[in-house]
C-alpha positions as CSV (number, residue, x, y, z in Angstrom):
1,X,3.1,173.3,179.8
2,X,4.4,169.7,181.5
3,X,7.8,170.2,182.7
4,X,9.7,166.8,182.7
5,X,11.9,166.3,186.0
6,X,15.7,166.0,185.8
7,X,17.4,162.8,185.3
8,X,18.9,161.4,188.0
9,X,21.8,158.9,188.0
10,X,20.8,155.5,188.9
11,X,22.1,153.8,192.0
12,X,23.3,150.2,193.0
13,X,24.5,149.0,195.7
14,X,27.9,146.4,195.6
15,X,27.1,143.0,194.3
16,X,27.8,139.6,196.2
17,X,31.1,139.0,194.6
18,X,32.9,142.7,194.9
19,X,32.0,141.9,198.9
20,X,33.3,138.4,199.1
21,X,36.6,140.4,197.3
22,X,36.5,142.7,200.2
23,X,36.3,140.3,202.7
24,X,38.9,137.9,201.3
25,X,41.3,141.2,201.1
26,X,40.5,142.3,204.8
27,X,41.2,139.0,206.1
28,X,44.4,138.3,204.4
29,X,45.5,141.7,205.8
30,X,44.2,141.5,209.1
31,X,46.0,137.7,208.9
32,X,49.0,139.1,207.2
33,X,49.0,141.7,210.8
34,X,48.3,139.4,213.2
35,X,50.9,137.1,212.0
36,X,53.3,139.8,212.1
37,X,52.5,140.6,215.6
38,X,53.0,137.1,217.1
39,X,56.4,136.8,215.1
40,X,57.5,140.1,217.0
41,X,55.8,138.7,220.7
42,X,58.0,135.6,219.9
43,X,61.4,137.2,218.6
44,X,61.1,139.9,221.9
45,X,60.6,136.7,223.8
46,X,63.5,134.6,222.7
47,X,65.9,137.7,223.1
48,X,65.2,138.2,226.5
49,X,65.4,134.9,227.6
50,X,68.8,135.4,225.6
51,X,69.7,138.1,227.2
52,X,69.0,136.3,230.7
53,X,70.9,134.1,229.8
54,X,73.9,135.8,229.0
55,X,73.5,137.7,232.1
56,X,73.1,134.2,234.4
57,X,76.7,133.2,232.8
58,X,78.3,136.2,233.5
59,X,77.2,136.9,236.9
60,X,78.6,132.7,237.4
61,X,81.7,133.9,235.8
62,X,82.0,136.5,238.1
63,X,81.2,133.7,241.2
64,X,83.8,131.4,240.1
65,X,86.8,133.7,239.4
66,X,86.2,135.5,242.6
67,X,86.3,132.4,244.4
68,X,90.0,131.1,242.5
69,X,91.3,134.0,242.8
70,X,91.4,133.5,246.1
71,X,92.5,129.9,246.1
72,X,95.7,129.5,248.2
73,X,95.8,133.3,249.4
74,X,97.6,133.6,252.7
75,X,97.2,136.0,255.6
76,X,101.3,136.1,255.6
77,X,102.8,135.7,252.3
78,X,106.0,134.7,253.8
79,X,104.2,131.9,255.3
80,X,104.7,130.3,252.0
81,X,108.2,129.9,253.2
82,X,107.3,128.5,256.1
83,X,108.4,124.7,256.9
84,X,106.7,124.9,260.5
85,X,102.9,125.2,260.7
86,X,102.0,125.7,256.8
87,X,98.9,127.0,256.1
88,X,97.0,124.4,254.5
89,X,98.0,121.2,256.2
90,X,95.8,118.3,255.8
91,X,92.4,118.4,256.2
92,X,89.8,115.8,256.6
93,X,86.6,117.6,257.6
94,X,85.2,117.6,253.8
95,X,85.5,114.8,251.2
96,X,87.1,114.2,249.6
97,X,89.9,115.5,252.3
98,X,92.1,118.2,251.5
99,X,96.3,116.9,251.3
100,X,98.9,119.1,252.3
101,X,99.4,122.0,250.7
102,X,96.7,121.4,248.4
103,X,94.3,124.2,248.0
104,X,91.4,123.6,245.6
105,X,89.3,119.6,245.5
106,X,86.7,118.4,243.5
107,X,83.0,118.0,245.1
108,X,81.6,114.1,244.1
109,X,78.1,113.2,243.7
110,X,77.2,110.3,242.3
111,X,81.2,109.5,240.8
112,X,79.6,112.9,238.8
113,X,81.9,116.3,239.4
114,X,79.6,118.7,240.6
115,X,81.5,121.4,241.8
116,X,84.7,122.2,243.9
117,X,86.3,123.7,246.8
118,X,88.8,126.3,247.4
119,X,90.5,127.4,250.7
120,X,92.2,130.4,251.8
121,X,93.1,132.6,254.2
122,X,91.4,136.0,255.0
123,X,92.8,139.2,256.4
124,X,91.8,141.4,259.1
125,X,90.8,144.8,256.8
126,X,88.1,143.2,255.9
127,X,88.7,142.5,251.9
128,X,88.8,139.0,251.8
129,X,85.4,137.5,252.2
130,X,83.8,134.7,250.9
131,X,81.3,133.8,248.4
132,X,78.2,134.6,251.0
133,X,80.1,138.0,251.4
134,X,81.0,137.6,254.9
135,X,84.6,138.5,256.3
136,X,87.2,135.9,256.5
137,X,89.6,136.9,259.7
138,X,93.5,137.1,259.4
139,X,95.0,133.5,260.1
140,X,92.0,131.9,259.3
141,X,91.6,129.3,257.1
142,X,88.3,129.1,255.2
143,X,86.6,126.6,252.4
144,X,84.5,128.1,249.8
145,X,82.0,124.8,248.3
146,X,81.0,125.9,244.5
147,X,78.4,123.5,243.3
148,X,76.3,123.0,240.5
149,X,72.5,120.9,242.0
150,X,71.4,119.6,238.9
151,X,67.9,118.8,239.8
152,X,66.9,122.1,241.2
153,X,69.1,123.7,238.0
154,X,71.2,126.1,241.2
155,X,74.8,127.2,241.7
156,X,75.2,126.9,245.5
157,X,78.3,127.7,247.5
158,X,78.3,126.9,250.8
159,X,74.7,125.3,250.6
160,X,73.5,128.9,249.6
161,X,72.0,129.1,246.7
162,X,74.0,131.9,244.5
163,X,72.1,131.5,241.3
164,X,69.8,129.7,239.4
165,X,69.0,128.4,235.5
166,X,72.5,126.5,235.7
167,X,71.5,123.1,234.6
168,X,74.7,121.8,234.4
169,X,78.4,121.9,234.7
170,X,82.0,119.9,233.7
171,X,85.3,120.4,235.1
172,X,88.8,119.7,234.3
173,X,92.1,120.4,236.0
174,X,95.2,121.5,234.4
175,X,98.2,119.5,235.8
176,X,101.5,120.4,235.9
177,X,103.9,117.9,237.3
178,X,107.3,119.4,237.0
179,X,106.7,122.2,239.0
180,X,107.2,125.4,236.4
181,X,103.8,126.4,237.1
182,X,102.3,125.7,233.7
183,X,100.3,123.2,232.3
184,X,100.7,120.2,230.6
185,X,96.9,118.9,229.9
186,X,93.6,119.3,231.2
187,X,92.4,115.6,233.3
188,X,89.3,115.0,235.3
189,X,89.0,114.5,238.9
190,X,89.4,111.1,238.4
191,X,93.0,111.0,237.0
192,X,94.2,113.6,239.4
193,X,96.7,111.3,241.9
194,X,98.5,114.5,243.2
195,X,96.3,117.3,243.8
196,X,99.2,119.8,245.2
197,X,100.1,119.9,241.0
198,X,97.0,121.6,239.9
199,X,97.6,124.9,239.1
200,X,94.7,125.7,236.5
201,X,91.1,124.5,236.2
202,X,88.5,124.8,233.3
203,X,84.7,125.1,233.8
204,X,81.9,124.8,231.2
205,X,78.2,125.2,232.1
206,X,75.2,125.2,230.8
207,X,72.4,128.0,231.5
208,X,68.9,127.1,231.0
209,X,65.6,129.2,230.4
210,X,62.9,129.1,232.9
211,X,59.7,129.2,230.4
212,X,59.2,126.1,228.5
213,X,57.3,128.2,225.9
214,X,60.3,130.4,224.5
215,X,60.6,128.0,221.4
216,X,58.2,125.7,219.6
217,X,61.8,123.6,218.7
218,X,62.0,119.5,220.3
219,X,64.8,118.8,222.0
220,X,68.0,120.3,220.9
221,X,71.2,118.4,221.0
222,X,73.9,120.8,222.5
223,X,78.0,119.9,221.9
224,X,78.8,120.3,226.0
225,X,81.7,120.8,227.2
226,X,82.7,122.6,224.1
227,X,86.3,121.5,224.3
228,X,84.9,117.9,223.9
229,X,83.0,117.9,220.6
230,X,82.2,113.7,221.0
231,X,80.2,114.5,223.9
232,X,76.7,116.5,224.2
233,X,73.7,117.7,226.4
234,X,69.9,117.6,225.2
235,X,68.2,121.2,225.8
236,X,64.5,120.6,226.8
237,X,61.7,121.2,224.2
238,X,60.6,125.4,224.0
239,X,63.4,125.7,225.9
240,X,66.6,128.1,225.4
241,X,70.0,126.8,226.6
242,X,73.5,128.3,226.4
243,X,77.1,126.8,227.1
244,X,79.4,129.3,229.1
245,X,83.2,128.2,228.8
246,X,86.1,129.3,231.3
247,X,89.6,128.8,232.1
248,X,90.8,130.3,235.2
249,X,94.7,130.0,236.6
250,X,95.0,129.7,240.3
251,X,97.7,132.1,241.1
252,X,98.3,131.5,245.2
253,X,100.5,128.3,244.8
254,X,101.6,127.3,247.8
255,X,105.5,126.9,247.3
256,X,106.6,125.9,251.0
């Protein structure tokens, strides 16, 4: 007797189109991933260049209120009083020259106001020093130079650079004229004829990223300063930028 052998299920392999299908599928996914990916590269990369920048303004904060609070200081507050040998007589070793009694002046390159400069006296414990961090003796009267160097995108003080990424900065000085130490409007430099009168200043900046490949935006048109909305700064292309905004009151008037 002929046995017959057991049927066996037939077998095919997957036709052309069910592998194009698979194909197509696996590369919308693996695009679908990868795009993904370079959208999380990018958004880590913009927020920490954000996050450099916030901490570039705030450490130039830091520079610039240091250095006003110190504007006008005297070893001897009673020398304030003094009609004899004032503290901060006239001065013509920097221009432009310092006037009597006046304690903070703007720093001119160009007709452009790039910076200023404060001076003040130290003390002889050792906690006033200036913006390189060095000890200013009692009875001795120093200058502090805060500028911005626009090509080299640097705050310097005292031809030192402090910090860099600070493309730019604008400065205006609150004037008050009838002596009741507060102020009546914000000028610039150039409308200043007594300088003895300031008693406030206010200081925007711009901070700029370092990598020109944080963005794939053109050039981005920036309100700066930010109290003067009819006037604007252009931000590189890839480039982040941020305006930092400050108003600081000088509080060592010299009353003598």
């Amino acid at each position: 007797m002929i046995m017959s052998s057991p049927l066996t299920p037939t077998q095919q392999g997957i036709s052309l189109v069910e592998l194009m299908i698979a194909l197509t599928l696996g590369a919308i996914i693996s695009t679908g991933i990868f795009t993904i990916y370079l959208q999380s590269q990018q958004s880590y990369k913009i927020q920490t260049a954000l996050a450099k920048l916030q901490d570039t303004g705030r450490i130039a904060r830091y520079f610039f209120e240091s250095g006003l609070q110190k504007a006008g200081f005297t070893t001897h507050k009673q020398q304030q009083l003094l009609l004899l040998n004032p503290p901060f007589p006239l001065d013509n070793k920097v221009t432009p020259a310092f006037a009597n009694k006046q304690i903070i002046a703007p720093i001119i390159k160009n007709t452009a106001n790039t910076g200023f400069r404060v001076r003040y006296q130290g003390l002889n414990d050792g906690t006033i020093v200036n913006c390189l961090g060095n000890h200013v003796a009692a009875n001795t009267t120093w200058i502090d130079s805060f500028e911005v160097d626009k090509i080299n995108k640097t705050l310097r003080c005292n031809n030192t650079t402090l910090l860099t990424d600070i493309s730019d900065i604008h400065l205006r000085y609150g004037v008050d004229s009838n002596n009741d130490t507060a102020v009546e409007h914000f000028v610039s430099h150039n409308n200043i004829t007594d300088w003895t009168q300031i008693v406030a200043i206010r200081i925007s900046f711009v901070v700029q990223s370092q990598q020109n490949n944080i963005t794939t935006e053109s050039k981005q048109k920036m309100p700066f300063p930010s109290y003067d909305p009819e006037n604007s700064i252009i931000c590189p292309a890839q480039h982040l930028c941020k305006v930092f905004n400050a108003t600081y009151t000088l509080r060592n008037l010299p009353h003598y």
